[in-house]
N, C-alpha and C positions, 0 to 999 in steps of 0.2 A: 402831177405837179404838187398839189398839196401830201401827196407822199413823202416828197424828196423835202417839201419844205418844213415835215413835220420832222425827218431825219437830221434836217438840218441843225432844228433846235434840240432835238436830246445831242446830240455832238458839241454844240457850244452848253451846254448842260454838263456834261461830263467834263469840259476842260474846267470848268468853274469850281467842280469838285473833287477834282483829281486828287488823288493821296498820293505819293509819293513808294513804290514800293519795288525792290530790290528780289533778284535770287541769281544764287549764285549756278547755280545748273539748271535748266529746265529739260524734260524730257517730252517727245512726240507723245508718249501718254501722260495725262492731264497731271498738271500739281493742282491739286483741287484745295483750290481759296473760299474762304468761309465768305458767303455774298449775304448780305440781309436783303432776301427778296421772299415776298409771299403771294405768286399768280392766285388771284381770285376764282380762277376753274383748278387746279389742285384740291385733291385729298387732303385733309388737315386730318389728326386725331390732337388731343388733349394734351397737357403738358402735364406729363406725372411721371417724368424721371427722379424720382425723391432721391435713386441712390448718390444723387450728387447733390442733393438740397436737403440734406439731413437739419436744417433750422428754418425757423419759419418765415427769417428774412433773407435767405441764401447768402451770400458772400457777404454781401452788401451790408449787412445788420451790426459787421463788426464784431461781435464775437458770436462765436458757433459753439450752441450745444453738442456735446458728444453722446451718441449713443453707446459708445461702448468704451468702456474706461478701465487697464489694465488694472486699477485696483478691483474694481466690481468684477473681473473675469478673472481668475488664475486660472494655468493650467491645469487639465483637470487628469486625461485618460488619453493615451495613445494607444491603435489600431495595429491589426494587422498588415494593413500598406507602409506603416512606418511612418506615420505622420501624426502630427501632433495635434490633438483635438480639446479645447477649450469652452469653456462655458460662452463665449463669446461667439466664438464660431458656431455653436448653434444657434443663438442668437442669430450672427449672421443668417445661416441657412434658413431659418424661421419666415426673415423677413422678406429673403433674395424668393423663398417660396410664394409668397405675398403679393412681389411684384412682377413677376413672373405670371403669375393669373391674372392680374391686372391689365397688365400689357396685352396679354393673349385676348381678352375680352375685349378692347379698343381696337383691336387690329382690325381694319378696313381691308383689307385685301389677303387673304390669305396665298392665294397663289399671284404672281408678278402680272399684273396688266400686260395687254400686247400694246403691239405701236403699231400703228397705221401708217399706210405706204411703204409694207413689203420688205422691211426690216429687219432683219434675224440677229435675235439677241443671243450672247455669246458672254458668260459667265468665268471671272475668276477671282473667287474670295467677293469683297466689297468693290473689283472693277467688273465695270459691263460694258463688252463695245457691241455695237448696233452697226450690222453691214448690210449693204445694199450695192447690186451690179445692175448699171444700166448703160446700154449701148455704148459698150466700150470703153464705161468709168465706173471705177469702183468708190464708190464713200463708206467711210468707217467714223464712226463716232465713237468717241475714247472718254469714260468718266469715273469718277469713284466717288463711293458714297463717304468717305471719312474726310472729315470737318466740314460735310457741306450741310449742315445744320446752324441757322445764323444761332451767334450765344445768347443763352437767357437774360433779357434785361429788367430784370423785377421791378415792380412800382410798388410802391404800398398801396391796398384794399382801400378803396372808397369808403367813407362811412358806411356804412350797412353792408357793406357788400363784402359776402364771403369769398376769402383766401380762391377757393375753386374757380370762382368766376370769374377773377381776374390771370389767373393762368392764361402762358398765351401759348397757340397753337404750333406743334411741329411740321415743317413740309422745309424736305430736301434740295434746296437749289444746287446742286453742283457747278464748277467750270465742267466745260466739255472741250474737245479738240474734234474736230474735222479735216479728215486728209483725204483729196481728192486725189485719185491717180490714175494715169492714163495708161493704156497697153502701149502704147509708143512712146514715153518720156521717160527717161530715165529719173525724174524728178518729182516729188509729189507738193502739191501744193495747200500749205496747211495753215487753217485759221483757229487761233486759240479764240475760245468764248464765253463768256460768261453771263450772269445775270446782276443786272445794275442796278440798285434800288429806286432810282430814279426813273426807269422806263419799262418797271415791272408791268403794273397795274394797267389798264384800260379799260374804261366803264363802256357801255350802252348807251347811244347816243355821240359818244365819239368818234374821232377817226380813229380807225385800230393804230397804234403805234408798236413798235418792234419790243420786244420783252425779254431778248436777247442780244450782247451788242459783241460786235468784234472788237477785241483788244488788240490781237496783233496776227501778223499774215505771211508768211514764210514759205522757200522753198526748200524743201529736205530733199535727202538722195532715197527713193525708193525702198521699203524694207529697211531703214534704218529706224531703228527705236529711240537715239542719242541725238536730240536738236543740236544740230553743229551750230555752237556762238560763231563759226566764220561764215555761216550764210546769212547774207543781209535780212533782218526782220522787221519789217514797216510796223512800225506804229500809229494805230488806229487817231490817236489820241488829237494827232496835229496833222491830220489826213484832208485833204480838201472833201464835203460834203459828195461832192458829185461822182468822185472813186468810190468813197465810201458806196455811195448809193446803188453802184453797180456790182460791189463787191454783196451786198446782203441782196441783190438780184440774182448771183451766181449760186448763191445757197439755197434759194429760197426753188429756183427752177431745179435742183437737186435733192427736195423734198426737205433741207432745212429752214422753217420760216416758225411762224407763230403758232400753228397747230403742232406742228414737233416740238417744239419748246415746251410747251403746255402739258401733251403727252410723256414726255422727258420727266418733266416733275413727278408729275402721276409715279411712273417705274422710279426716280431715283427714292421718292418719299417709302413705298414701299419696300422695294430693298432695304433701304438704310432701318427702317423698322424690324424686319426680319433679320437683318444682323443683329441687332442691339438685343432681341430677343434671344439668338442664338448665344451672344454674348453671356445674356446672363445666366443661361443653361448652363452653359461651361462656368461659369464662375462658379452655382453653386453645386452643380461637381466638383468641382475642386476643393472647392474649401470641405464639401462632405468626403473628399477621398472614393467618390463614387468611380 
C-alpha cells in the first residue's frame, strides 16, 4: 500500500513538471533523451572533457578564449596521404594526446560490467540491447549511449575552492525501451522509459521509490522496428495511479525494476565512456593522417 501510494505521488509529481515535448517519428529503438538524473549507486568519474570547455567559464563566461587562432597557425607541410598538416594540428594532436591519457587513467571500468538476472548483452556502435527468454516471453531492452549524458551546468568556484572541485561528475542515464513479446501474439507490447530527475535518488532509511518511470506503453506488430503513430499509445502522464502501478508490477516480475535500473547505468556510463574514448582515438588519427 504505501508502495502504490508512494507511486502515487511521483505521478502527480511529474504532471506538475511536465515539459512539453514533441517528435515527429519515433522508433521501437530508443530516441534517447538527454534526462538530468544521477542514481547514487552508479559509477561516476570526474568531469574533464576540456575538449568542449576550452575556457575557464565554459559557454557561460560569454566570451571564449581560442586556443588556436589561424593567424598563430599557417599552414605549414603536407604528407604523403594528401592532407594538409599545420602547426595547429599538431597542436591539436599534442593535446588530443593529453586527453586521451587522461581519460584512459579515470576509466573505471575497463571492460563492460555484466547485468544480473541472465541478460545477454548484444552490441551496435553506441546501441546495446539486453535480451532475456523466459517461459515463453521474450524481453528486449533497447538504449543508446548518445546524448544520454545530462549537459554541463557550470557554477562558479566557491571562494577558495579550486575549478577541479567543483567539476561535476559524469554518469550515463539513457531512455530505454522494453518490448515484451509473446510466442503466440502477433503483437508485442512496448513501454518507452526513462529516467526522471525527480525520482532518481532514494536514500537509506526511506521507502525505496522507483528511479525509473514509464512515459508511454504501446502495442506494435512483432518484429517491427518503425512505431506505427496508428497504434494507440497511452500516456503514462494522465494514467490513473493504480494502472500505472500494475503496469511497473509487469516489469518489475520480468526482472525490470530498480536493481536493473541501477545496473543499466553502471553499463550505459561505461560504454558511453569507451565511446568517447574511442572517439577521440579516431579524432587524433585523423587529424595526424595516421
Amino acid at each position: 500500500m504505501l508502495k502504490s501510494i508512494s507511486r502515487a505521488v511521483s505521478i502527480a509529481t511529474r504532471l506538475s513538471n511536465k515539459t512539453a515535448t514533441a517528435s515527429a517519428t519515433r522508433t521501437v529503438e530508443p530516441l534517447v533523451r538527454s534526462v538530468l538524473c544521477v542514481p547514487n549507486s552508479a559509477p561516476i568519474r570526474p568531469f574533464t572533457r576540456s575538449l568542449w570547455m576550452m575556457c575557464n567559464n565554459g559557454a557561460a563566461s560569454g566570451s571564449r578564449t581560442r586556443l588556436f587562432t589561424s593567424k598563430g597557425f599557417l599552414p605549414s607541410t603536407s604528407c604523403g596521404c594528401g592532407g594538409l598538416h599545420t602547426e595547429g594540428d599538431k597542436a591539436f594532436g599534442e593535446f588530443l594526446n593529453d586527453e586521451i591519457k587522461e581519460e584512459k587513467k579515470i576509466q573505471k571500468n575497463k571492460a563492460l560490467p555484466k547485468m544480473s538476472g541472465g541478460w545477454d548483452l548484444e552490441l551496435t556502435g553506441t546501441e546495446a540491447k539486453l535480451v532475456k527468454s523466459l517461459s515463453g516471453e521474450k524481453v528486449t531492452i533497447t538504449f543508446n549511449v548518445n546524448n544520454s549524458v545530462p549537459p554541463n551546468m557550470e557554477e562558479e568556484p566557491e571562494q577558495g575552492q579550486k575549478p577541479a572541485e567543483n567539476e561535476p561528475e559524469i554518469v550515463s542515464s539513457p531512455n530505454f525501451v522494453v518490448e515484451v513479446t509473446k510466442q503466440s501474439a502477433s503483437q508485442s507490447l512496448v513501454f518507452d522509459c526513462h529516467f526522471p530527475e525527480d525520482e532518481v535518488s532514494h536514500g537509506e532509511g526511506e521507502e525505496e521509490s522507483d528511479i525509473f518511470a514509464i512515459r508511454e506503453v504501446s502495442f506494435q506488430p512483432t518484429g517491427e522496428t518503425d512505431w506505427k503513430e496508428t497504434s494507440y499509445t497511452l500516456n503514462t502522464d494522465s494514467l490513473d495511479w493504480a494502472l500505472y502501478d500494475h503496469l511497473m508490477d509487469f516489469l518489475a516480475d520480468r526482472g525490470v525494476d530498480n536493481t536493473f535500473a541501477d545496473e543499466l547505468i553502471e553499463l550505459s556510463t561505461a560504454l558511453e565512456h569507451q565511446e568517447y574514448i574511442k572517439f577521440l582515438e579516431d579524432l587524433n588519427g585523423f587529424v595526424k593522417c595516421n
